[in-house]
C-alpha positions as CSV (number, residue, x, y, z in Angstrom):
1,X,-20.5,0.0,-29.9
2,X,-19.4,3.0,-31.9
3,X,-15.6,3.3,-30.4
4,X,-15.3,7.3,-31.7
5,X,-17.9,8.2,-29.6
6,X,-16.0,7.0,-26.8
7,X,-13.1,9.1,-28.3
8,X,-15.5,12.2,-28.5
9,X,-16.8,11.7,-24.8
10,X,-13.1,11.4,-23.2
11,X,-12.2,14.1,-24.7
12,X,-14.7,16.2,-23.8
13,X,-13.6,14.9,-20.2
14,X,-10.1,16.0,-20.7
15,X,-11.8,19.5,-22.0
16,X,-13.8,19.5,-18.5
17,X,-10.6,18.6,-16.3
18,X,-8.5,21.2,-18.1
19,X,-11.0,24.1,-17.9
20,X,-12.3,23.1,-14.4
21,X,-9.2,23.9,-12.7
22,X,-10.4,26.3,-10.1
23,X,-13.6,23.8,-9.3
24,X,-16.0,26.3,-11.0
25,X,-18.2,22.5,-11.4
26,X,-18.2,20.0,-8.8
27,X,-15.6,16.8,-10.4
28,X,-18.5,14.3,-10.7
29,X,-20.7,13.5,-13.2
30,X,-23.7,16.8,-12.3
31,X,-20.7,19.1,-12.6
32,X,-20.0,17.5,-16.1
33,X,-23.6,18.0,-17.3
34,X,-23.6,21.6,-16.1
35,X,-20.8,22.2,-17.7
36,X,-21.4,20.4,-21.0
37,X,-24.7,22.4,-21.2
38,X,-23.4,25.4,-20.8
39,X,-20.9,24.8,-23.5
40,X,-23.7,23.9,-25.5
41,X,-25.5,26.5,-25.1
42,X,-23.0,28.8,-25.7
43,X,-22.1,27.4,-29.1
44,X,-25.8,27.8,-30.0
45,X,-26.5,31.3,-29.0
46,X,-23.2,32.0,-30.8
47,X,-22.8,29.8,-33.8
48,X,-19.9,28.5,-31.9
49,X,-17.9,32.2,-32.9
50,X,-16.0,34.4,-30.6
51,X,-19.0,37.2,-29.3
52,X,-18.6,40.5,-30.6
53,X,-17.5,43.6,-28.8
54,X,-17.4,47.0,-29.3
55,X,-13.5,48.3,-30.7
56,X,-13.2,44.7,-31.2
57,X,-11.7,45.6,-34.9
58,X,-9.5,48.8,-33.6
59,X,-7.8,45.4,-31.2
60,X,-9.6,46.5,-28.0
61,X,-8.9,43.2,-26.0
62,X,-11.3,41.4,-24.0
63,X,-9.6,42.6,-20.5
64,X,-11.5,45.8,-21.8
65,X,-14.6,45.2,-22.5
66,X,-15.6,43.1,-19.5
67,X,-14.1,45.9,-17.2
68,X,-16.3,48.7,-18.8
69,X,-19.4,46.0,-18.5
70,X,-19.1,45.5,-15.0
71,X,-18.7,49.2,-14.1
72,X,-22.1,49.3,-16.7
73,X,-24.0,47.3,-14.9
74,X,-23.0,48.7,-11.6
75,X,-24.5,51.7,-12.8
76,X,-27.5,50.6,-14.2
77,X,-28.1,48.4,-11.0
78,X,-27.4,51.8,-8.9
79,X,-30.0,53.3,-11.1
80,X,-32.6,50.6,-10.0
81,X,-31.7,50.7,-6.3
82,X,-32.5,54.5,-6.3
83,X,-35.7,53.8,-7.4
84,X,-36.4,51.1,-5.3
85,X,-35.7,53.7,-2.4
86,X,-37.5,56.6,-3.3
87,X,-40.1,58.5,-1.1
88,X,-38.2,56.5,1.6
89,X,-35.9,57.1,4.3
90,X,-33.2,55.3,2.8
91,X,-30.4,58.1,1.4
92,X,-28.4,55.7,-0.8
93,X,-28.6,51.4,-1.9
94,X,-25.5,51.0,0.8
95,X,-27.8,51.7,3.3
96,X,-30.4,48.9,2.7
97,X,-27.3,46.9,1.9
98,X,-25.8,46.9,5.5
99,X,-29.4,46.8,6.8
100,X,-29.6,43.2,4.5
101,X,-26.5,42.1,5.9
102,X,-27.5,42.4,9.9
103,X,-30.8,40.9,9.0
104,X,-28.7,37.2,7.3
105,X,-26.0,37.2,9.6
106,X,-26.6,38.7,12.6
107,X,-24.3,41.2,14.6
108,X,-21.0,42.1,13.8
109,X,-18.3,44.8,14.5
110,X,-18.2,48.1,12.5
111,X,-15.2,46.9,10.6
112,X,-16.6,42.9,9.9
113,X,-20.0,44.9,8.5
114,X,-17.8,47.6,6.3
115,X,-15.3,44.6,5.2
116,X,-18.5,42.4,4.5
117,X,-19.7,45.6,2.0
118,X,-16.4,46.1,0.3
119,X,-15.8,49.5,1.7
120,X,-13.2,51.7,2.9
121,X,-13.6,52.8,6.6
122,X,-14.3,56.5,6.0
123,X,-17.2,55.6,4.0
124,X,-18.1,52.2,6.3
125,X,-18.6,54.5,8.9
126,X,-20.3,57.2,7.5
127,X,-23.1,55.0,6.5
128,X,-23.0,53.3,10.1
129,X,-23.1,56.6,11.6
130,X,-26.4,57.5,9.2
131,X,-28.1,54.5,10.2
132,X,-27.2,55.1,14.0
133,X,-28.7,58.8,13.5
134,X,-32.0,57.0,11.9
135,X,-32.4,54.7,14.6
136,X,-32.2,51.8,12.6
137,X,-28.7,50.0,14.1
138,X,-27.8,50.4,17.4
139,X,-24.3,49.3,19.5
140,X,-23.9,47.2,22.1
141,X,-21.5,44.8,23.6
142,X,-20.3,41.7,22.5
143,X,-21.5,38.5,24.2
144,X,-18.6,37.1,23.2
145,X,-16.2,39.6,24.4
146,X,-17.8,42.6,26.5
147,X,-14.9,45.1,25.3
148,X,-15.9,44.9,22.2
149,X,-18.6,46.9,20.2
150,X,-21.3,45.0,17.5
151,X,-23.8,46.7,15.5
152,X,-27.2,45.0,15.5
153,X,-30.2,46.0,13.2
154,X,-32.9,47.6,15.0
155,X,-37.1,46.8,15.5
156,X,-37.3,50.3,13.3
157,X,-34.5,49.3,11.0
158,X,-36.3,45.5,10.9
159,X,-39.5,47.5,9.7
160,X,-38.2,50.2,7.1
161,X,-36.2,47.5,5.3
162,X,-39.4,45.5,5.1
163,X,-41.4,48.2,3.9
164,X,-39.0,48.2,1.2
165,X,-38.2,45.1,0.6
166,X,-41.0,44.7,-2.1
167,X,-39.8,47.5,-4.4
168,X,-35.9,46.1,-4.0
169,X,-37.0,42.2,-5.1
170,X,-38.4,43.8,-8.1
171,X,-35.6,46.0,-8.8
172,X,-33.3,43.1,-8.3
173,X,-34.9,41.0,-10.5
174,X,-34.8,43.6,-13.4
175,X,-30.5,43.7,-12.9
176,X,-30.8,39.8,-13.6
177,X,-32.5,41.3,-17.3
178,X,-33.8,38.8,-19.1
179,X,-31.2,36.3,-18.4
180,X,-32.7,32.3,-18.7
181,X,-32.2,30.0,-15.6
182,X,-28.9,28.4,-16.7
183,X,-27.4,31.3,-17.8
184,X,-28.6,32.5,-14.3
185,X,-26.5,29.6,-12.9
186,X,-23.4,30.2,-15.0
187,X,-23.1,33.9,-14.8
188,X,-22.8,33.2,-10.7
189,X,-20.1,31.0,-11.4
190,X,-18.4,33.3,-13.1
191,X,-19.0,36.1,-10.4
192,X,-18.3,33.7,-8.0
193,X,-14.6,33.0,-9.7
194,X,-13.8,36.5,-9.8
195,X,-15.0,37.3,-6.2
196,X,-13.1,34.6,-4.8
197,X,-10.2,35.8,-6.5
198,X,-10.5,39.0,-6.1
199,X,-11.7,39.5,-1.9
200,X,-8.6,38.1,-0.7
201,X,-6.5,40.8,-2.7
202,X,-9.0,43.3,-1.2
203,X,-8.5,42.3,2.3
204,X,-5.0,42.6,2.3
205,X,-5.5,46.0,2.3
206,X,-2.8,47.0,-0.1
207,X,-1.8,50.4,0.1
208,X,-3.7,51.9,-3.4
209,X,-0.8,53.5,-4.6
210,X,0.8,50.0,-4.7
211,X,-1.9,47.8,-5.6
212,X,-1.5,47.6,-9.2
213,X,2.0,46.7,-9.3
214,X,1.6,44.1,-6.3
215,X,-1.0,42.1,-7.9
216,X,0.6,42.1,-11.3
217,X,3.9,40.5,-9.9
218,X,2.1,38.1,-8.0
219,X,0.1,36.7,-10.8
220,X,1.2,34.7,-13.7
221,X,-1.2,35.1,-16.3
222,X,-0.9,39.0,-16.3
223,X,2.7,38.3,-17.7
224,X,1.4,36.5,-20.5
């Protein structure tokens, strides 16, 4: 046996265990593979060099471009969603959204259905309140607890999301682009890293004003 090759594979297991920190792959021998390809294929759709971004040369750092690409590709997924909901009832994507959300989990309060949509309460509720208006949620009391209020999706909502539903597969298939299956895979692993480190700030509900400053002295690597 060639003994370098099991130099070369232990340290590719050291490069796993140090870049896995946060459990992005399951710590077995699958979440090793995934990881390996995706490192792979990185290097080959790169040559193995940094990407390129715009400003790049004029030192815009990386912080910056991924922040403008996200609030991109919000946009350009907005853009989709309108068409997906044209010559329909539906005023805005946040409306199919919460519709979506009843459908998978059921009933909740106003505030576990705004919280669940990443809103602020003023516009939470202004979207519950259209959907009330339309016929397509309706309140009732908890089983659980009969003082409190839940929002349920309606027979009518149930049937205007379907009728939609069509149009809004396809238009969330064009976001995804022309992505392949494992970069599919890895960008949700990414997403998924950010949300989860990103909600909990979120639901602390940290006064705006304040935000900013909170979450940089709380976190190491923005003093590096």
């Amino acid at each position: 046996m060639k003994y370098a090759i099991v130099k070369d594979v232990i340290q590719l297991l050291e490069e796993f265990d140090a870049e896995n920190k946060s459990n992005t792959y399951s710590s077995d021998v699958d979440g090793f593979k995934a990881w390996l390809c995706v490192k792979e294929s990185g290097r080959l759709n790169n040559g193995g060099n940094e990407p390129y971004w715009e400003g790049k040369e004029e030192g815009r750092s990386l912080e910056s471009a991924i922040s403008t690409s996200l609030v991109h590709l919000n946009r350009y997924a907005k853009s989709y969603s309108k068409s997906a909901i044209s010559e329909s009832d539906f005023a805005t994507q946040e409306d199919f959204i919460y519709l979506i959300n009843l459908k998978a989990f059921g009933a909740m309060t106003k505030m576990e259905l705004i919280k669940k949509n990443i809103h602020e309460k003023p516009v939470g509720m202004l979207i519950i309140n259209r959907l009330i208006k339309l016929g397509w949620v309706e309140q009732t009391d908890s089983e659980i607890d009969k003082r409190t209020k839940v929002i349920n999706i309606t027979h009518s909502g149930f049937l205007s999301l379907e009728n939609q539903m069509q149009k809004i597969r396809t238009a969330t298939n064009i976001v995804a682009g022309d992505l392949n299956y494992s970069e599919k895979i890895e960008l949700i692993r990414i997403l998924d890293k950010l949300e989860k480190f990103h909600h909990p700030i979120f639901s602390r509900n940290i006064d705006s004003k304040k935000l900013i400053d909170v979450v940089s002295k709380e976190y190491s690597f923005m003093k590096n």
